[in-house]
C-alpha positions in Angstrom: -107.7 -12.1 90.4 -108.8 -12.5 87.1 -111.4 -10.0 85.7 -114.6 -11.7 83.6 -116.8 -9.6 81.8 -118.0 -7.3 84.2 -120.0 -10.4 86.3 -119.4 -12.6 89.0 -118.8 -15.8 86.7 -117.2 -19.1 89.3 -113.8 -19.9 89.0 -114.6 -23.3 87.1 -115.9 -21.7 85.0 -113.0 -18.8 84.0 -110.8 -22.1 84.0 -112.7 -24.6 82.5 -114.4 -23.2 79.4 -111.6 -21.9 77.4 -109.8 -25.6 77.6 -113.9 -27.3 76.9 -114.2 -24.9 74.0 -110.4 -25.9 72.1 -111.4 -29.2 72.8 -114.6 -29.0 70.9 -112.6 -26.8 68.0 -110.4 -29.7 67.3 -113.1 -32.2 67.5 -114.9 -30.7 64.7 -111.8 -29.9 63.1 -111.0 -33.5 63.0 -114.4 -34.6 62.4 -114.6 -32.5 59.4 -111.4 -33.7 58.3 -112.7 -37.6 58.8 -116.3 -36.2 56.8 -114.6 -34.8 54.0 -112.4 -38.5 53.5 -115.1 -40.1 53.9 -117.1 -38.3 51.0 -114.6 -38.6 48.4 -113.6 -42.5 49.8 -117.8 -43.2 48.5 -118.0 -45.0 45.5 -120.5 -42.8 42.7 -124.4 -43.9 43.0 -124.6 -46.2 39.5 -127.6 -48.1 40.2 -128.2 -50.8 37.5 -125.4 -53.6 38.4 -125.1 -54.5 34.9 -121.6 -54.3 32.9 -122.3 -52.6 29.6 -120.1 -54.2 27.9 -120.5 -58.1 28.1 -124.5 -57.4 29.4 -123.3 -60.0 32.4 -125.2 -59.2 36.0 -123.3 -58.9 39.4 -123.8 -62.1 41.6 -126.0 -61.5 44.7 -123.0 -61.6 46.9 -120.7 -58.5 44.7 -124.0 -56.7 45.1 -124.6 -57.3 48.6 -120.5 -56.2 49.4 -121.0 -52.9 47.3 -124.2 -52.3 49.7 -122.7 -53.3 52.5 -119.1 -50.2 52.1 -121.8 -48.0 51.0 -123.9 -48.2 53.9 -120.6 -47.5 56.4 -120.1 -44.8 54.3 -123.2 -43.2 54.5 -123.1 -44.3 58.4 -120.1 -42.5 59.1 -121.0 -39.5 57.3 -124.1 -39.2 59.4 -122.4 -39.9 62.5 -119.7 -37.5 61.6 -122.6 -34.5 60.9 -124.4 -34.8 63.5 -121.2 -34.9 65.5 -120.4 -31.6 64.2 -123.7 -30.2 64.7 -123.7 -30.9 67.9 -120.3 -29.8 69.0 -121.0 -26.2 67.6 -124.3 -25.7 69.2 -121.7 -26.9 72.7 -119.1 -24.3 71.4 -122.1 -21.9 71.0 -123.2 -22.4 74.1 -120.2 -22.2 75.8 -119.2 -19.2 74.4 -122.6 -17.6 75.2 -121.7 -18.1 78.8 -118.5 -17.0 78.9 -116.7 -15.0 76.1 -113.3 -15.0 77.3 -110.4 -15.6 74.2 -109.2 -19.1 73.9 -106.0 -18.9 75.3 -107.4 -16.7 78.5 
């Protein structure tokens, strides 16, 4: 019999939430991981599209491409945020209910 902070928590639970709550660790381990790549892989905001040197314009479609990785950048960095956000208000949760150590 295993003992659980001094309340009558189901078995499920006493087995379930210490394997749900590494998951979620790892997932916003790797998740940060991915965010933080994902950062440093977007290209620095320039704006104009000219070259300073030769004064000669990007074409629609070199613009369009630039707009186009920036944009899946920016997407994945969102996804990957709100991903995080959400798995620690889980792990929060989780470890509201039950505050047993990880590897209980």
């Amino acid at each position: 019999m295993r003992l659980t902070n001094m309340m009558n928590v189901p078995t499920w639970v006493v087995d379930t939430f210490p394997i749900l709550r590494a998951v979620l660790i790892i997932l916003v381990a790797v998740t940060c991981v991915i965010m933080i790549i994902a950062i440093l892989a977007s290209p620095p905001q320039t704006g104009v599209g000219n070259n300073a040197i030769t004064g000669a314009s990007e074409s629609y479609y070199t613009k369009n491409k630039g707009a186009n990785n920036q944009g899946r950048i920016r997407n994945l960095i969102i996804i990957c945020a709100i991903t995080i956000a959400v798995c620690s208000i889980l792990f929060g949760i989780s470890y509201t209910i039950y505050q047993a150590p990880i590897g209980a």
